[in-house]
TIRO-470897 format. One record per residue (C-alpha): y, x, z; residue number from 0; residue in one letter. Coordinates in nm, 4 decimals, m for minus. Each point is the difference from the previous one (the first is absolute). Example, Ala and Ser with C-alpha at 12.3 -4.5 7.8 and 13.67 -1.06 7.14 Angstrom:
BEGIN
+----------+----------+----------+------+------+
|        y |        x |        z | resi | resn |
+----------+----------+----------+------+------+
|  m0.4500 |   1.2300 |   0.7800 |    0 |    A |
|   0.3440 |   0.1370 |  m0.0660 |    1 |    S |
+----------+----------+----------+------+------+
***
This chain:
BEGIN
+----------+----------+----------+------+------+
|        y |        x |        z | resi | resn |
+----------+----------+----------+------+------+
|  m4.8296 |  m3.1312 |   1.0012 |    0 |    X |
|  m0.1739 |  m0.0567 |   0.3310 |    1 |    X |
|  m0.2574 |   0.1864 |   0.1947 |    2 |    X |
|  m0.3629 |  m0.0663 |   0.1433 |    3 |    X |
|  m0.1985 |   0.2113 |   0.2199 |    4 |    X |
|  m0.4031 |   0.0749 |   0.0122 |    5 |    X |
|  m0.2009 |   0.1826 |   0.2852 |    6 |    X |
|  m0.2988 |   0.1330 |  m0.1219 |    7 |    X |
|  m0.2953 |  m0.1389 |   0.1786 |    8 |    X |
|  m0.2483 |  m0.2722 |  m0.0575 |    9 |    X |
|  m0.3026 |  m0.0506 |   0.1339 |   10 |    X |
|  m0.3609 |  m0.0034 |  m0.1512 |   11 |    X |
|  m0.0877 |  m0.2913 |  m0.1841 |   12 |    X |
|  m0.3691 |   0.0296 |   0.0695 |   13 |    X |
|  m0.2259 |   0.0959 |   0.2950 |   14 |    X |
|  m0.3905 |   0.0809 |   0.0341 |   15 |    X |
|  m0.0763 |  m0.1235 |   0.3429 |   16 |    X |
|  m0.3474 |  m0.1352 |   0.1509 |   17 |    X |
|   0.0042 |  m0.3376 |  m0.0485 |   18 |    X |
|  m0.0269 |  m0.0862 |   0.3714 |   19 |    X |
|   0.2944 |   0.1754 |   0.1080 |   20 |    X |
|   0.3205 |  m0.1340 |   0.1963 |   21 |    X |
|   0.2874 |   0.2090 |  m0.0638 |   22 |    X |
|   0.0701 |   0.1309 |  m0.4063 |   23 |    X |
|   0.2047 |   0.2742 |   0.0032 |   24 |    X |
|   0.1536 |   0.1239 |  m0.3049 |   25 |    X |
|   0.1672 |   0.3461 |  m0.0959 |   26 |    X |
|   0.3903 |  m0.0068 |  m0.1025 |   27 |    X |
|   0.2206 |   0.2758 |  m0.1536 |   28 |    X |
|   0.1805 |   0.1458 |   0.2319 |   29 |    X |
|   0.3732 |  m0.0342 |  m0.1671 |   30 |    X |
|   0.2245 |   0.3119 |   0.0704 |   31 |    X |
|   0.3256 |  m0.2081 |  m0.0468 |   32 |    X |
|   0.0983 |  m0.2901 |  m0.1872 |   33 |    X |
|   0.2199 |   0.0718 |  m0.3146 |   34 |    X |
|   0.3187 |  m0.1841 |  m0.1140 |   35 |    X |
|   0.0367 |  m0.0941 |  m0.3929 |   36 |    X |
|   0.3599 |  m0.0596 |  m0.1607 |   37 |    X |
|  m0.1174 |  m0.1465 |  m0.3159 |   38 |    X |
|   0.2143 |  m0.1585 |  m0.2659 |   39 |    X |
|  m0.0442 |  m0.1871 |  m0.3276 |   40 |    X |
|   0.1898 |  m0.1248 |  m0.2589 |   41 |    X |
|   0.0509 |  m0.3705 |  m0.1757 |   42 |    X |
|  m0.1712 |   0.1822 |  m0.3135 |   43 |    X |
|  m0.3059 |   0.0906 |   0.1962 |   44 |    X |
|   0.1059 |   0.3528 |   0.0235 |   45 |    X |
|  m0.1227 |   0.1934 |   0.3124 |   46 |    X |
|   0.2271 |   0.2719 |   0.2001 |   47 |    X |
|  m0.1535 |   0.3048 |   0.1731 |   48 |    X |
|  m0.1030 |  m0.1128 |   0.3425 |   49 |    X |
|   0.1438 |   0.1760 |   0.2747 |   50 |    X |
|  m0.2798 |   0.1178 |   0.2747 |   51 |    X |
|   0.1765 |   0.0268 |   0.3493 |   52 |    X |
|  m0.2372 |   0.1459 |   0.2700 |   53 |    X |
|   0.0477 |   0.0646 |   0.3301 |   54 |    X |
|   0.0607 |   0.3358 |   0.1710 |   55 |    X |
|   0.2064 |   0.2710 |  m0.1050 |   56 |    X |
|  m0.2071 |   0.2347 |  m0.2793 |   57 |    X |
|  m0.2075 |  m0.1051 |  m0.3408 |   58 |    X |
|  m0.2384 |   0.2399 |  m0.0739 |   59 |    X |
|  m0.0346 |   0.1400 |  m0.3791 |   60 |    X |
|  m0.3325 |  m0.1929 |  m0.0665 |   61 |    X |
|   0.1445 |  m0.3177 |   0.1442 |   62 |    X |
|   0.2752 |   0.0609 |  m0.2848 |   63 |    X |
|  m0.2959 |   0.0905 |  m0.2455 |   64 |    X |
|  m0.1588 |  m0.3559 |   0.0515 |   65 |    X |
|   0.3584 |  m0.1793 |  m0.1622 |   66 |    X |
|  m0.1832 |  m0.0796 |  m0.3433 |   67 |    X |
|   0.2640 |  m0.2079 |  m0.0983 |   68 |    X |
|   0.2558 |   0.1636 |  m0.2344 |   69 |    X |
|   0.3248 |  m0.0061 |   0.1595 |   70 |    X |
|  m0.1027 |  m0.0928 |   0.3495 |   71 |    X |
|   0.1083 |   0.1736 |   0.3299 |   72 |    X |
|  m0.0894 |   0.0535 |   0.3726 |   73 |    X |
|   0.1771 |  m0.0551 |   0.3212 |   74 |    X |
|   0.0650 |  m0.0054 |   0.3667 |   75 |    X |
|   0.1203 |  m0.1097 |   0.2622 |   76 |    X |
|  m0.0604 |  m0.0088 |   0.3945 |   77 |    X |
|  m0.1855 |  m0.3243 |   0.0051 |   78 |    X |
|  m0.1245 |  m0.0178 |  m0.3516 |   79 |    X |
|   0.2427 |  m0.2805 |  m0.1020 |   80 |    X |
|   0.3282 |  m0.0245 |  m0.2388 |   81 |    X |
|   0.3570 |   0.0396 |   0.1222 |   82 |    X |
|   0.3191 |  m0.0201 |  m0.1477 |   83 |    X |
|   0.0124 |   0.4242 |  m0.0967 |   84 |    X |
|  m0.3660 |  m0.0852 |  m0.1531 |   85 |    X |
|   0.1362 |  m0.2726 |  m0.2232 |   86 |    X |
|   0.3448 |   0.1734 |  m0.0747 |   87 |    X |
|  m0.2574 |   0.2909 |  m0.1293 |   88 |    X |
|  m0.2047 |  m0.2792 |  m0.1491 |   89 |    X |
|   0.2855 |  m0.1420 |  m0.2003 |   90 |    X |
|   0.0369 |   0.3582 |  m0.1939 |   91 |    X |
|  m0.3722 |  m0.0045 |  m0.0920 |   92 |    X |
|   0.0475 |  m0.3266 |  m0.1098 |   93 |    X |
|   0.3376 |   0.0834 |  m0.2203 |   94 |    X |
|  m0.2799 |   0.2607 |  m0.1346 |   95 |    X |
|  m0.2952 |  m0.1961 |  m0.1143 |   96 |    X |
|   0.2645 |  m0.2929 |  m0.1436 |   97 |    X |
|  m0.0226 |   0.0671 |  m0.3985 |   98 |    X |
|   0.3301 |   0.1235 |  m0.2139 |   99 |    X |
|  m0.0102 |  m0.2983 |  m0.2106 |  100 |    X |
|  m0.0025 |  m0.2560 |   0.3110 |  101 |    X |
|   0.3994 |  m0.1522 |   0.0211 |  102 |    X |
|   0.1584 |   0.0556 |   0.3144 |  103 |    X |
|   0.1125 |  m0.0870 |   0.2445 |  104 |    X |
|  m0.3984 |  m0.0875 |   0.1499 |  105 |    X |
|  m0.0278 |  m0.2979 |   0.2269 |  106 |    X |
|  m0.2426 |   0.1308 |   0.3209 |  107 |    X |
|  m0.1729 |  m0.3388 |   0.1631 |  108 |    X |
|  m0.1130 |   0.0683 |   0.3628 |  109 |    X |
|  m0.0009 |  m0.1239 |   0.3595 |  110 |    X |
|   0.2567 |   0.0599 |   0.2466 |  111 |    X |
|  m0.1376 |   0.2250 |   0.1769 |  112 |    X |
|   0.2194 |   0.2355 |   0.2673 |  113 |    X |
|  m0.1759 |   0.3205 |  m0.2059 |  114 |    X |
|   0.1594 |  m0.1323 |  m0.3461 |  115 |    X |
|   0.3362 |  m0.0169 |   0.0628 |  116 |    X |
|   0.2601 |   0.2235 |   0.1571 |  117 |    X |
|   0.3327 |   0.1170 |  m0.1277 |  118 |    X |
|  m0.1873 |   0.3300 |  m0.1316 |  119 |    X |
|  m0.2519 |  m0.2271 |  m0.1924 |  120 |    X |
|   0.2596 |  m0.2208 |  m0.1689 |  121 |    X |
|   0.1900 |   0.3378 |  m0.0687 |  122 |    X |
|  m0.2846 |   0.1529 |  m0.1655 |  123 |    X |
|  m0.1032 |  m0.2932 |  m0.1728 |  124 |    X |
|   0.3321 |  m0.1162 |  m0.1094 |  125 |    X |
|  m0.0085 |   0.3820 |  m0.1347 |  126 |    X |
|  m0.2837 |  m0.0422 |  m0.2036 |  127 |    X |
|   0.1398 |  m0.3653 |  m0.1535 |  128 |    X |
|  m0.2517 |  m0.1642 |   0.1549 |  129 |    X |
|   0.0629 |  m0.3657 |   0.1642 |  130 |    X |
|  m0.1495 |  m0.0763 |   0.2660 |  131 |    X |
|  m0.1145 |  m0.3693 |   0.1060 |  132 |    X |
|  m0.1863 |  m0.0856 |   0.3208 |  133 |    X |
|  m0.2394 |  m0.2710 |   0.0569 |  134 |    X |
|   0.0990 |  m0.3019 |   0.2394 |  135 |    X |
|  m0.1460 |   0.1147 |   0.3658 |  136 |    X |
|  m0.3572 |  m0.1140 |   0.0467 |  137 |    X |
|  m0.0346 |  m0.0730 |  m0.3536 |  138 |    X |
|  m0.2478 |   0.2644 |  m0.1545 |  139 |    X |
|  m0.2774 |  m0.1583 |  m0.0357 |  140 |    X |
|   0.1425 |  m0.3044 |  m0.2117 |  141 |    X |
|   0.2766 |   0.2419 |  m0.2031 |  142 |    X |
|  m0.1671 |   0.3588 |   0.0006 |  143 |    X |
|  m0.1850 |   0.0432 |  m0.3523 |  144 |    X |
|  m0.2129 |   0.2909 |   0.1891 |  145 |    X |
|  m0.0777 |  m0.1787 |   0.3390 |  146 |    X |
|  m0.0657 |  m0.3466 |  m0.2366 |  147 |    X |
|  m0.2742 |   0.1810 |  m0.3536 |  148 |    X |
|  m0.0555 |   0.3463 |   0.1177 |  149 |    X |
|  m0.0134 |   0.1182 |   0.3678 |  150 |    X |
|  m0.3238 |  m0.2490 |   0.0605 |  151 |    X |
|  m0.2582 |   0.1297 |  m0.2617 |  152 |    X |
|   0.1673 |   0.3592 |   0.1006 |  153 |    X |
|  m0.0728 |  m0.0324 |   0.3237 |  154 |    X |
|  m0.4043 |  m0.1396 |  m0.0712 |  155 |    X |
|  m0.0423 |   0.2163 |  m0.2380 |  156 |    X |
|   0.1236 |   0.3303 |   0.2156 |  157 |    X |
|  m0.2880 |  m0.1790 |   0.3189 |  158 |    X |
|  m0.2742 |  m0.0210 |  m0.3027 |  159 |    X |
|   0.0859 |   0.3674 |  m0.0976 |  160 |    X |
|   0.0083 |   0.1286 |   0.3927 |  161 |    X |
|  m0.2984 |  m0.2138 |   0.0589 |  162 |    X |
|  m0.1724 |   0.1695 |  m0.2814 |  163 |    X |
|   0.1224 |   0.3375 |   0.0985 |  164 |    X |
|  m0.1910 |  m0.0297 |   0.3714 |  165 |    X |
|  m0.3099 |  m0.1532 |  m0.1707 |  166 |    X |
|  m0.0402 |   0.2577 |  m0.2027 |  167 |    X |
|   0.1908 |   0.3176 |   0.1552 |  168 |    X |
|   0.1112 |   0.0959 |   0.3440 |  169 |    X |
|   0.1682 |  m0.2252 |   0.2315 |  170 |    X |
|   0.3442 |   0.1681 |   0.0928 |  171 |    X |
|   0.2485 |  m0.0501 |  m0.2794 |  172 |    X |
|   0.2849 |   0.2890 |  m0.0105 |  173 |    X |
|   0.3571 |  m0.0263 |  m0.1521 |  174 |    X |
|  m0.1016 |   0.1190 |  m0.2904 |  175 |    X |
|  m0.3009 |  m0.2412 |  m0.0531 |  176 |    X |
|   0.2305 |  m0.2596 |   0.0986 |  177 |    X |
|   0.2744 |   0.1142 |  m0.2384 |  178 |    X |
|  m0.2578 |   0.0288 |  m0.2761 |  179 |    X |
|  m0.1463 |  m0.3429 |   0.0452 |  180 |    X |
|   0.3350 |  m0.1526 |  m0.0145 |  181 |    X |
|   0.1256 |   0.1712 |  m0.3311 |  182 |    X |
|  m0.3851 |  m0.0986 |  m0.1614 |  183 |    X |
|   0.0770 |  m0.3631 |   0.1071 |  184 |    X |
|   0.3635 |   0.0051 |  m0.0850 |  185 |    X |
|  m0.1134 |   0.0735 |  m0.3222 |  186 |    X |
|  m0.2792 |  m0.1948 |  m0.0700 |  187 |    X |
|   0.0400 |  m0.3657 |   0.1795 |  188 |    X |
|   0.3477 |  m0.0562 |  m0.0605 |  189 |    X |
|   0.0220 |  m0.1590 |  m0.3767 |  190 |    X |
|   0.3326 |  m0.0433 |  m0.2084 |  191 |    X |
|  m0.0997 |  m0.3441 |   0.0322 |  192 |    X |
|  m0.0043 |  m0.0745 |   0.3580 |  193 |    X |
|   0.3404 |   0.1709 |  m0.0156 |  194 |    X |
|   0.1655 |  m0.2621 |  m0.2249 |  195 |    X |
|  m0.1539 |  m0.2709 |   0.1545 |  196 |    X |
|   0.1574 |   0.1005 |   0.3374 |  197 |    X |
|   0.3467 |  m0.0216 |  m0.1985 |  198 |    X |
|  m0.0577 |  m0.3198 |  m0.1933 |  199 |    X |
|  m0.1464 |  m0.1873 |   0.2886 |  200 |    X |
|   0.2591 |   0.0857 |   0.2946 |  201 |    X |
|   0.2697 |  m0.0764 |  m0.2633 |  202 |    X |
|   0.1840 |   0.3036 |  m0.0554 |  203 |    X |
|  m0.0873 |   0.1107 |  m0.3207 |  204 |    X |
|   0.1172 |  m0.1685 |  m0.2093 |  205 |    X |
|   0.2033 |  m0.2054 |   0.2659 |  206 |    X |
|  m0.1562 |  m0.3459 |   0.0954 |  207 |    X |
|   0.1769 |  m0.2230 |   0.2995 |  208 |    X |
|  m0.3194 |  m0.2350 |  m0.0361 |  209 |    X |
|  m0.2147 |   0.2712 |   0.0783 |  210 |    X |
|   0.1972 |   0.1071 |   0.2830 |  211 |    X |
|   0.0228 |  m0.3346 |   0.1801 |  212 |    X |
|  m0.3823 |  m0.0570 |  m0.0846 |  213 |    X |
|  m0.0698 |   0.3578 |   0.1779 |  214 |    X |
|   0.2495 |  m0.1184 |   0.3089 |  215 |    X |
|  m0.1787 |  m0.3197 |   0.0462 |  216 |    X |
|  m0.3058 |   0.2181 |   0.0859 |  217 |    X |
|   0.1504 |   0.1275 |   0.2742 |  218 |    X |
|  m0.1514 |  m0.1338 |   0.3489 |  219 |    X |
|   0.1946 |   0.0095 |   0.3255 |  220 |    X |
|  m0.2479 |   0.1728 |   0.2849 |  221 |    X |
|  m0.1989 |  m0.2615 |   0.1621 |  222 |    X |
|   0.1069 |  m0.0685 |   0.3197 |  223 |    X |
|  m0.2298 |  m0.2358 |   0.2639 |  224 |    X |
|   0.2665 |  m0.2920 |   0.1016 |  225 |    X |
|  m0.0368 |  m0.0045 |   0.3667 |  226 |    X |
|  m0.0869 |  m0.3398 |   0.1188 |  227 |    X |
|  m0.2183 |  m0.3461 |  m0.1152 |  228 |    X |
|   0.0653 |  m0.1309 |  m0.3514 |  229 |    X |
|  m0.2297 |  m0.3506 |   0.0558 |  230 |    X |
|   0.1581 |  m0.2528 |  m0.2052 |  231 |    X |
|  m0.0691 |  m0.2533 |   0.3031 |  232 |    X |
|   0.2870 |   0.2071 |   0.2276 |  233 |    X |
|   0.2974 |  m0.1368 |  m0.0170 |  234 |    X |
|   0.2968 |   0.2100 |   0.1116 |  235 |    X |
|   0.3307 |  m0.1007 |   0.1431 |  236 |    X |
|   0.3416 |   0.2054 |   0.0000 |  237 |    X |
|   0.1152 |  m0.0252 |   0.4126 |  238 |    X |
|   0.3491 |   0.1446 |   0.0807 |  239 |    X |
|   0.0494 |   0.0822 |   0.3279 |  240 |    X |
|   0.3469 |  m0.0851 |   0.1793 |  241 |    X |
|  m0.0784 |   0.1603 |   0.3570 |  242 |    X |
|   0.2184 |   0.2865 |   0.1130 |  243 |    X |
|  m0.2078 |   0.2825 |   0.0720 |  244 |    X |
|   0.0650 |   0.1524 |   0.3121 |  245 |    X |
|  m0.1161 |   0.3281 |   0.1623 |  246 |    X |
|  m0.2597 |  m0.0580 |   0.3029 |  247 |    X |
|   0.2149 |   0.0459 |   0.3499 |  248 |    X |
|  m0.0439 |   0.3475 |   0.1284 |  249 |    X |
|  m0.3015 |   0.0701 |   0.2835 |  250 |    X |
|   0.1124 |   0.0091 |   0.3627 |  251 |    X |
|  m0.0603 |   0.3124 |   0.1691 |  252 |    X |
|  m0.2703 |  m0.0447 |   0.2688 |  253 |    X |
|   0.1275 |   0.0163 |   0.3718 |  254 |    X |
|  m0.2712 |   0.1916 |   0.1740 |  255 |    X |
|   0.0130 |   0.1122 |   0.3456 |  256 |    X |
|  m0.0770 |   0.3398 |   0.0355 |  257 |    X |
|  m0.3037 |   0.1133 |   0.2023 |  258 |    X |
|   0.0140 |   0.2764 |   0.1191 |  259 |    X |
|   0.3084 |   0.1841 |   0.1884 |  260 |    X |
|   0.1250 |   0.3629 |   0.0141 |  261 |    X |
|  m0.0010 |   0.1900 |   0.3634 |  262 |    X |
|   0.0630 |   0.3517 |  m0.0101 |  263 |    X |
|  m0.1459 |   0.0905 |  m0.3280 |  264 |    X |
|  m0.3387 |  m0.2707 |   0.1040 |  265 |    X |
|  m0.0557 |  m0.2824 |  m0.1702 |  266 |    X |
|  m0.2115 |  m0.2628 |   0.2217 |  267 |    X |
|  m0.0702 |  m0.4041 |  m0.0189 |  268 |    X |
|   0.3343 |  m0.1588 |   0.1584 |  269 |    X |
|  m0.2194 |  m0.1781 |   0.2154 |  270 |    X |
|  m0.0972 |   0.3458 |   0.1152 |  271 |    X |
|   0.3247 |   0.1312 |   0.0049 |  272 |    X |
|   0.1474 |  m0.3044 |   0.2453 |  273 |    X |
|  m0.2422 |   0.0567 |   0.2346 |  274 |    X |
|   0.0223 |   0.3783 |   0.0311 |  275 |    X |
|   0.4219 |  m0.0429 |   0.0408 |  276 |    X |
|  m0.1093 |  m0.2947 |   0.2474 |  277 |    X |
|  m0.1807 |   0.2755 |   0.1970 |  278 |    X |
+----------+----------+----------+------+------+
***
């Protein structure tokens, strides 16, 4: 189980412009919101429903008309994306779409994100005999079956199917085109194949440790520029210093002579001030 998100706009592939001019604009779909997609498949190459979470607080009817996938539902939430009520609710769909003849209890693989888990999601799942097993932090992309076969040629094939939408139709995408698109693509690009090869290759089904270190030894720490000259000509030398450090010596306040004196409320030049007594 994991989730991906799409926001419907793309623009043109092709422009008619004069062939002298500087600046080639061209027109892009103007994307209402982006929309969130819990998708799950099985070791078999069996698809769940999707989930559709969209943000805002109503679905209209003919956004719910556009699910063409048997079994498939529509949600919200305030900023369009999954939280730990939406999965707890999740789980239960999932518990529906799970065949009779399937042996429980059902081992869930996903990431450790704070929206899986909570005592009300282990509740519910533990409930529904379902185990659940999360993913080593930061680790998707080597150990997810979806993020590794499926959520790439998804993902192209929802831009070709947006791009072709604005080529050939208007150029602001609703929910319900958006929903629509995603349930055509859902259905169509993601082979029973690509599915299984997700399992076998990450090593989880069947179980493979070679796999698994083979996947880990892809991983790549985040380049990070060393600060400083790597010439092989430098040579560096370790220096420990033995001085004490001490604290500079506090400033000296300045002795100034003031210029000026007070008489009765008038400030004058002492000089003037000497002489007028003097007087």
């Amino acid at each position: 189980m994991d989730e991906t998100s799409f926001s419907p706009s793309k623009p043109a592939r092709k422009v008619v412009v004069h062939r002298t001019t500087k600046a080639v604009y061209a027109e892009e779909s103007s994307a209402a919101s982006h929309v969130t997609i819990v998708a799950c498949v099985a070791a078999d190459g069996a698809k769940i429903p999707p989930l559709f979470v969209l943000p805002g607080d109503r679905v209209s009817t003919d956004t719910c008309d556009s699910l063409t996938i048997p079994g498939a539902a529509v949600t919200t939430s305030e900023k369009g994306w999954t939280n730990s009520y939406i999965c707890r609710k999740w789980l239960s769909m999932l518990n529906d779409n799970i065949p009779s003849t399937v042996q429980r209890p059902v081992l869930l693989i996903l990431d450790g994100c704070s929206s899986h888990y909570s005592e009300y999601v282990y509740d519910e799942a533990k409930a529904l005999d379902i185990l659940l097993q999360f993913l080593p932090a930061n680790s998707t992309h080597l150990f997810q079956p979806l993020d590794v076969t499926v959520f790439r040629p998804f993902k192209q094939a929802i831009r070709q199917a947006v791009s072709d939408v604005i080529w050939t139709d208007v150029t602001s995408i609703s929910k319900q085109r958006a929903v629509s698109i995603a349930c055509n693509v859902w259905t169509n690009s993601t082979s029973q194949s690509a599915i299984k090869n997700g399992f076998v290759c990450t090593g989880l089904c069947p179980l493979s440790l070679d796999k698994m270190m083979f996947r880990l030894s892809l991983f790549k720490p985040s380049d990070v520029p060393e600060i400083g000259v790597n010439e092989t000509w430098i040579k560096r030398q370790a220096i420990v210093r033995d001085e004490t450090l001490l604290l500079p010596p506090p400033k000296k306040p300045k002795n100034t002579k003031r210029k000026t004196l007070t008489v009765s409320s008038v400030e004058g030049k002492a000089e003037d001030v000497i002489s007028a007594r003097a007087i």
